[in-house]
C-alpha positions in Angstrom: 31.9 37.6 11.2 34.2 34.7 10.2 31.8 31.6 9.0 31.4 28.2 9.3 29.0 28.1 6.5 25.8 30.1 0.6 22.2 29.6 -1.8 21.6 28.0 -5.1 19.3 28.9 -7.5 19.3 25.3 -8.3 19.9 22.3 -5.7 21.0 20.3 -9.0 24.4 22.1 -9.3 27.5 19.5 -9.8 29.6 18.8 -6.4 33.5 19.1 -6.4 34.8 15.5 -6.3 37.9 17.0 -5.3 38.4 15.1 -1.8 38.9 17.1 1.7 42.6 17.7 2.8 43.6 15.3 5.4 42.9 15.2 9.0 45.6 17.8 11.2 45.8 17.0 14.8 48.0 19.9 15.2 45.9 22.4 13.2 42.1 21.0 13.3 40.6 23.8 12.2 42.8 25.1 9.4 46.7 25.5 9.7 48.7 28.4 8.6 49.5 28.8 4.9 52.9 26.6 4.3 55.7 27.4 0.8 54.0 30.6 -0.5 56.1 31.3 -3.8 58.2 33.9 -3.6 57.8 37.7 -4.8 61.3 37.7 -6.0 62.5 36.8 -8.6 59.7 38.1 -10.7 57.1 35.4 -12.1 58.1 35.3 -16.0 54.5 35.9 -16.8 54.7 39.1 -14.5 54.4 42.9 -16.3 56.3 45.0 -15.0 56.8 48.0 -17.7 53.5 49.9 -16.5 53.9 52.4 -19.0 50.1 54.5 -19.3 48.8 53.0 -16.5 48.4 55.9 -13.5 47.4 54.9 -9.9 46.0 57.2 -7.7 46.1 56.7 -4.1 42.6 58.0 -2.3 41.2 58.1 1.0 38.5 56.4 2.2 37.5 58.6 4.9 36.8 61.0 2.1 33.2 60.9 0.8 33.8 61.8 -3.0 36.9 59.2 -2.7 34.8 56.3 -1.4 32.1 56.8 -4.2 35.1 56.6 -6.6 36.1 53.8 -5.2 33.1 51.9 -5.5 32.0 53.2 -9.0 35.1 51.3 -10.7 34.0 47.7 -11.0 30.1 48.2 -12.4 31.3 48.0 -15.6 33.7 45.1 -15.5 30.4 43.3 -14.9 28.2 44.5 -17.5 25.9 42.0 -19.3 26.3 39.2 -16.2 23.2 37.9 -15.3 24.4 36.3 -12.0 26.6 40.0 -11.0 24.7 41.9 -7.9 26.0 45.3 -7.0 26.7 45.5 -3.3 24.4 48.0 -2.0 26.1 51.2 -2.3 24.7 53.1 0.9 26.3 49.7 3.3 29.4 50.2 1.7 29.7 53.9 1.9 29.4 53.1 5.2 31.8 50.0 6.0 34.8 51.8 3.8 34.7 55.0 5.9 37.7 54.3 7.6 37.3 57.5 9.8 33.8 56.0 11.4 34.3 52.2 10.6 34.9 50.7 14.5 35.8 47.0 12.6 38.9 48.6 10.7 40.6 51.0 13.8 43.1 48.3 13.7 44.1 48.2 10.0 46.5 50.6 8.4 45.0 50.6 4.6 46.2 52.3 0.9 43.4 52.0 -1.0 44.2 52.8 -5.2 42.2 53.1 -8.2 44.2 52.4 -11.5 43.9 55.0 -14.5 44.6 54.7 -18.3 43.5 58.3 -19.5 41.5 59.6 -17.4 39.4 55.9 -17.5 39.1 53.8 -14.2 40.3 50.4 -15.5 40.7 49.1 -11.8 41.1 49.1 -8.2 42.6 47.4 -4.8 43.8 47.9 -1.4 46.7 46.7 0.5 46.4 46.8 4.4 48.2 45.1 7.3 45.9 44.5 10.5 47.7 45.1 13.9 45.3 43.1 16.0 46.0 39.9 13.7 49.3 40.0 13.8 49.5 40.3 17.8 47.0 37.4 18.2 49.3 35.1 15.7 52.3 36.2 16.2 53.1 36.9 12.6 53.5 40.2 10.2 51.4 39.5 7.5 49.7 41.6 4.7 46.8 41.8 2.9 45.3 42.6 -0.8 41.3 43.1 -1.1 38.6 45.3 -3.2 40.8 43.7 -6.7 38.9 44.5 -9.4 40.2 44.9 -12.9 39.7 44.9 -16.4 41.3 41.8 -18.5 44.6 43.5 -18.9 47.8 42.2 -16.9 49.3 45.2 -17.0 46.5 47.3 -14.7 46.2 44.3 -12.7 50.1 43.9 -12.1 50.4 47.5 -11.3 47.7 47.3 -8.6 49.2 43.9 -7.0 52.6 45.3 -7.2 51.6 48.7 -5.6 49.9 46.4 -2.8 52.6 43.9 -2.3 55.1 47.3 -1.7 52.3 49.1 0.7 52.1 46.0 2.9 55.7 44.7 2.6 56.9 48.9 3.6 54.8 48.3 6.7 56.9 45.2 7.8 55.1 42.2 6.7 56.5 39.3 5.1 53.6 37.8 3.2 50.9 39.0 1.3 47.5 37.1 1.0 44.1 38.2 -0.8 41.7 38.9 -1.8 40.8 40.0 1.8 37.8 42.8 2.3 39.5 43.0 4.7 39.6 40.4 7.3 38.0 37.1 7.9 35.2 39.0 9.3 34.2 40.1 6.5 34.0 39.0 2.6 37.0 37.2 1.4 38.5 34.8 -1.4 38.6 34.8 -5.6 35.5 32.5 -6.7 37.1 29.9 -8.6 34.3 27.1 -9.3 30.8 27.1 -10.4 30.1 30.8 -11.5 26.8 29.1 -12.6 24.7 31.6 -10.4 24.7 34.6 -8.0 26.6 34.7 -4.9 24.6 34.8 -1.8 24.3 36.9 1.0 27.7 38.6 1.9 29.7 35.8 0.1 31.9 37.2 -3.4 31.8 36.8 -6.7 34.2 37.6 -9.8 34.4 37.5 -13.9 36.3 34.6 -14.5 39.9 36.0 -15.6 40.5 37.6 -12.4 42.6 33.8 -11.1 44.9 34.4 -14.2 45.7 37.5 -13.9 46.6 37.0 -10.1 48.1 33.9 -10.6 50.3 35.1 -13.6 51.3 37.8 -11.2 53.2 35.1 -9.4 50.5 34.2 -6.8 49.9 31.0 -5.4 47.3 29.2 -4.0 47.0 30.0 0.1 43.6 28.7 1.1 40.8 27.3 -0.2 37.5 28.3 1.3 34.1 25.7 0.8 31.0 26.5 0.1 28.6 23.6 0.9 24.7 23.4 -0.7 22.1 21.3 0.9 18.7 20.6 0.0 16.7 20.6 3.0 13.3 19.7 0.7 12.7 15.9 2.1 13.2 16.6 5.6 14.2 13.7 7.9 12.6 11.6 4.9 16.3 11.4 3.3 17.9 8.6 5.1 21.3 10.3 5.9 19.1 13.1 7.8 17.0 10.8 9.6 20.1 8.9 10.7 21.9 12.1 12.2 19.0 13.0 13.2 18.1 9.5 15.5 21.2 10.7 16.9 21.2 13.8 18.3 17.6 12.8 20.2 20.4 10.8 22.0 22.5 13.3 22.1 19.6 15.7 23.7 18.7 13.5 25.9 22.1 12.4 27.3 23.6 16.1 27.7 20.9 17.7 28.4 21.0 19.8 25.0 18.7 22.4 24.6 18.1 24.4 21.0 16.6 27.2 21.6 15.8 30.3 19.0 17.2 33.8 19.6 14.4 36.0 21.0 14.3 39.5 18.8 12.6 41.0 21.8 15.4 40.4 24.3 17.9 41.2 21.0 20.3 43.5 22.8 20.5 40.8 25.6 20.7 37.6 23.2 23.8 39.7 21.0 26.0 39.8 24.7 25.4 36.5 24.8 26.9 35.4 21.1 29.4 37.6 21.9 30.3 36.2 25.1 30.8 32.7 22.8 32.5 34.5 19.5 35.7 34.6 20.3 36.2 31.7 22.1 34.3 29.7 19.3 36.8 30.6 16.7 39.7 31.0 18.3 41.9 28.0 16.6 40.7 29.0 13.5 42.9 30.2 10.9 42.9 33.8 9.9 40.5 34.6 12.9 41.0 37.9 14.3 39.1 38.6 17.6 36.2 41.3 17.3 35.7 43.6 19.4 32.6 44.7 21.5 31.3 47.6 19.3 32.0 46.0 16.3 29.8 42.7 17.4 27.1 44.6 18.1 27.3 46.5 14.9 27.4 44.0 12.8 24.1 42.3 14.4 22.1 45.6 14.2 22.7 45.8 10.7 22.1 42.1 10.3 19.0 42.1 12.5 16.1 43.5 9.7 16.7 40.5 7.9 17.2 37.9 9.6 14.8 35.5 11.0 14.5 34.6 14.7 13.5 30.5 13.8 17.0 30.5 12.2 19.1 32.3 14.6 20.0 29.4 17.2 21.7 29.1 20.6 22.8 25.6 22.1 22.4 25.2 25.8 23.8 22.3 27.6 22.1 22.2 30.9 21.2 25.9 30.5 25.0 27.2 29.5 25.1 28.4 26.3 27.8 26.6 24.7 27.6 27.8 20.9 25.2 29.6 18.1 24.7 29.7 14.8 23.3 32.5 12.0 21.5 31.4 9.0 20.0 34.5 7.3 17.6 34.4 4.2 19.6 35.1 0.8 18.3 39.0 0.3 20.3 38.5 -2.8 17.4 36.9 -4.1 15.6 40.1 -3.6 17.7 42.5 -4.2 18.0 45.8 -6.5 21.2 44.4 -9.1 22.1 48.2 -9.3 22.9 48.3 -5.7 20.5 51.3 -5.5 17.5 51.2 -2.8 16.0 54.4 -4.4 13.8 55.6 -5.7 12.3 51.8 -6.2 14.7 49.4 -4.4 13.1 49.4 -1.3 10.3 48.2 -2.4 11.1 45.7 -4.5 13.3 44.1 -1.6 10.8 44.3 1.3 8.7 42.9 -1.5 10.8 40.1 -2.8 12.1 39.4 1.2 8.6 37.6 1.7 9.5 35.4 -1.1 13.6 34.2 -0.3 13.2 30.6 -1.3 17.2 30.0 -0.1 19.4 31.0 3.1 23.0 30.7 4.0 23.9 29.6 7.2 26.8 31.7 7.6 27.9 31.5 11.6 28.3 28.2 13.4 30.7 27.7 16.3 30.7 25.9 19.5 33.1 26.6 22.8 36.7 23.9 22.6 35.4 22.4 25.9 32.1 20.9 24.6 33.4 20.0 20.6 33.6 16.6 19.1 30.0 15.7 21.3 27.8 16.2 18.3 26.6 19.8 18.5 27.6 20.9 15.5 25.7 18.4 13.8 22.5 18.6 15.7 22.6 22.9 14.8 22.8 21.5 11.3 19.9 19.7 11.5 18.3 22.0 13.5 18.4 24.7 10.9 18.2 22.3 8.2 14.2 21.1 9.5 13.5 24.6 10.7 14.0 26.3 7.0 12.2 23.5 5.5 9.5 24.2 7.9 9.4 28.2 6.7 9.0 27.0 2.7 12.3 27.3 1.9 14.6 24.1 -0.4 17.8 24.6 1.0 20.7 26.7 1.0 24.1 27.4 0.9 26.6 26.7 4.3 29.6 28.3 4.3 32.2 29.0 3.9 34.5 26.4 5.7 38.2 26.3 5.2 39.4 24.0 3.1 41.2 22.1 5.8 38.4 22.3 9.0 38.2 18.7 8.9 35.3 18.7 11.7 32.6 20.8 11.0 33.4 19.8 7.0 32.4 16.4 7.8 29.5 16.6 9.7 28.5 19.0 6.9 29.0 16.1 4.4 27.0 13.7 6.8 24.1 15.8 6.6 24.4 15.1 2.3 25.9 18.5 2.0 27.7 18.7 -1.3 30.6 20.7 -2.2 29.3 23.4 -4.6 31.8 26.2 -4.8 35.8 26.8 -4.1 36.7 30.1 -3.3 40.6 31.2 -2.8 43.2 33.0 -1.2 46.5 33.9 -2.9 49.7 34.3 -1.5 53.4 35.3 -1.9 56.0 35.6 0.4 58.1 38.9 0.9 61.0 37.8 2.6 63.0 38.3 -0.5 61.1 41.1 -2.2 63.0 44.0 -3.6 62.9 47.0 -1.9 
């Protein structure tokens, strides 16, 4: 599900004093991505004599294929302490693009780069029908890039990509994207000073130069936000906010109200009755289907915990929700395996999560700009503290969603990490 709002190991970690982009009336919640360099001419810095590099193209309905797939990166990582491996059965499952309901719409070339018979990489290109009929646009995406430090591999895979997605009509091409907003997105490009959190990336540090020597440019800029919730409404700029959505309570007759896990099936239709409708002026959104909603939830549900999964009611309409789930990362096996001992040290180590990520937070257009985003904030914000835990990460945002980025700020939320999106433009790409 496309975000509003990650964890820190530590709530000491140095804020971006970059400042926010400026207000846009016309695009409030993130406008389109405007003077994307082009593919052609070539970038100087660009390789394009490929000579003993081989790419394979695989399928990812087939079982073997997928595994191969996922076994390239591990050792890119090897010897970073902050580098969790994805749990390898959940992504056997989400990259099975014969069963996977949340890609029917996408038309995807997945590659894995060869020198010898070594794995030295990997990527997909993919265009996604249902985005471009709700924008109106042909674009094209990149995601999965992983490489080692060698232009050369990682030109060859952005090249094949660019030709994949440009062959199926579009005229840009934006990543990393695995693969839509929905799911995990952007190059982590500041503070690689711990692990990621719950469903958010991470990368070695090389991987912006050798996109950006590719010829990419910068798209987007996603925000993660960290917040220590430790002092409660005894930190001034909490208790202020928080003064003021009593009155907001009061006046609108605002109810906050936890999702119940016994009516679970009954609580999802209702978040999925506000989904779409929540997010629909944001940028990159892509509508979700039914099926897809539901499935996503069910996998969500053995983790998450019922105080931090809100709905807001005005006069007994829901209006909005918001997901904050404890960071399993905390917990989890760094080989990605859950057997024959993973299980139990996660179901151990989940009794123990110490940070969260608020990771879902929308409200309906019609009752926006009343203060409801910041009362869920503060909600959550008292409600973790009230479970043991010191905070957490909130995100991401785009760059340029001046609203809910500001009443994240006026909650003492500090800038903590800067993911990003790449682009070029195909118009004049060689055939």
């Amino acid at each position: 599900m496309q975000p509003t709002p990650a964890t820190a190991s530590s709530p000491d970690g140095p804020p971006s004093s970059s400042p926010l982009p400026a207000e846009s009336d016309e695009h409030p919640f993130g406008a389109p991505p405007r003077d994307l360099p082009p593919y052609d001419p070539p970038a100087p810095t660009r390789i394009t004599d490929i000579t003993g590099i081989r790419l394979e193209t695989i399928d990812l309905a087939n079982k073997s294929d997928r595994k191969r797939f996922i076994d390239v990166p591990g050792p890119f990582y090897a010897g970073d302490p902050h580098y969790i491996e994805p749990l390898r059965m959940e992504r056997m499952e989400f990259l099975d693009t014969g069963k996977n309901v949340g890609l029917k719409s996408l038309e995807i070339q997945a590659m894995i780069a060869y020198a010898g018979s070594k794995p030295v990489g990997r990527i997909t290109g993919h265009v996604d029908r249902s985005y471009d009929a709700y924008h109106g646009v042909n674009a094209g995406w990149f995601g999965f890039f992983d490489s080692v430090n060698d232009r050369k591999v990682a030109h060859a895979l952005l090249a094949e990509a660019s030709k994949f997605v440009k062959d199926k009509g579009a005229t840009e091409v934006i990543g990393p994207m695995n693969f839509t907003s929905n799911h995990q997105c952007g190059l982590l490009v500041e503070n690689f000073d711990r692990p990621p959190t719950i469903e958010m990336t991470y990368n070695p540090r090389y991987y912006e130069e050798l996109i950006t020597s590719f010829g990419f440019g910068k798209a987007k800029d996603l925000y993660a936000w960290w917040i220590d919730v430790t002092k409660g409404i005894d930190n001034p700029k909490v208790a202020r906010i928080n003064k003021l959505c009593e009155r907001v309570k009061k006046r609108d007759g605002v109810v906050i109200r936890n999702v119940s896990m016994k009516n679970f099936k009954s609580e999802v239709e209702t978040m999925f009755s506000l989904y779409n409708d929540a997010w629909q002026r944001n940028w990159g959104f892509v509508p979700v289907g039914k099926d897809e909603f539901v499935h996503i939830a069910k996998n969500l549900k053995p983790i998450a915990r019922e105080e931090l999964l809100l709905v807001v009611e005005v006069k007994g309409r829901p209006v909005g929700f918001s997901v904050t789930l404890p960071d399993v990362n905390e917990a989890m096996p760094r080989d990605g395996k859950l057997f024959p001992m993973g299980w139990a040290k996660l179901l151990f180590g989940l009794k123990r999560v110490k940070y969260a990520r608020l990771m879902v937070l929308g409200i309906i257009p019609e009752f926006r700009k009343r203060g409801l985003e910041a009362l869920m904030f503060i909600e959550t914000a008292l409600r973790a503290k009230s479970l043991g835990m010191g905070g957490g990460e909130i995100g991401w945002t785009l760059e340029d969603n001046w609203l809910i980025n500001r009443a994240i700020e006026s909650m003492d939320g500090k800038l903590d990490r800067k993911y990003r999106l790449y682009g070029l433009s195909l118009d004049r790409a060689a055939e």
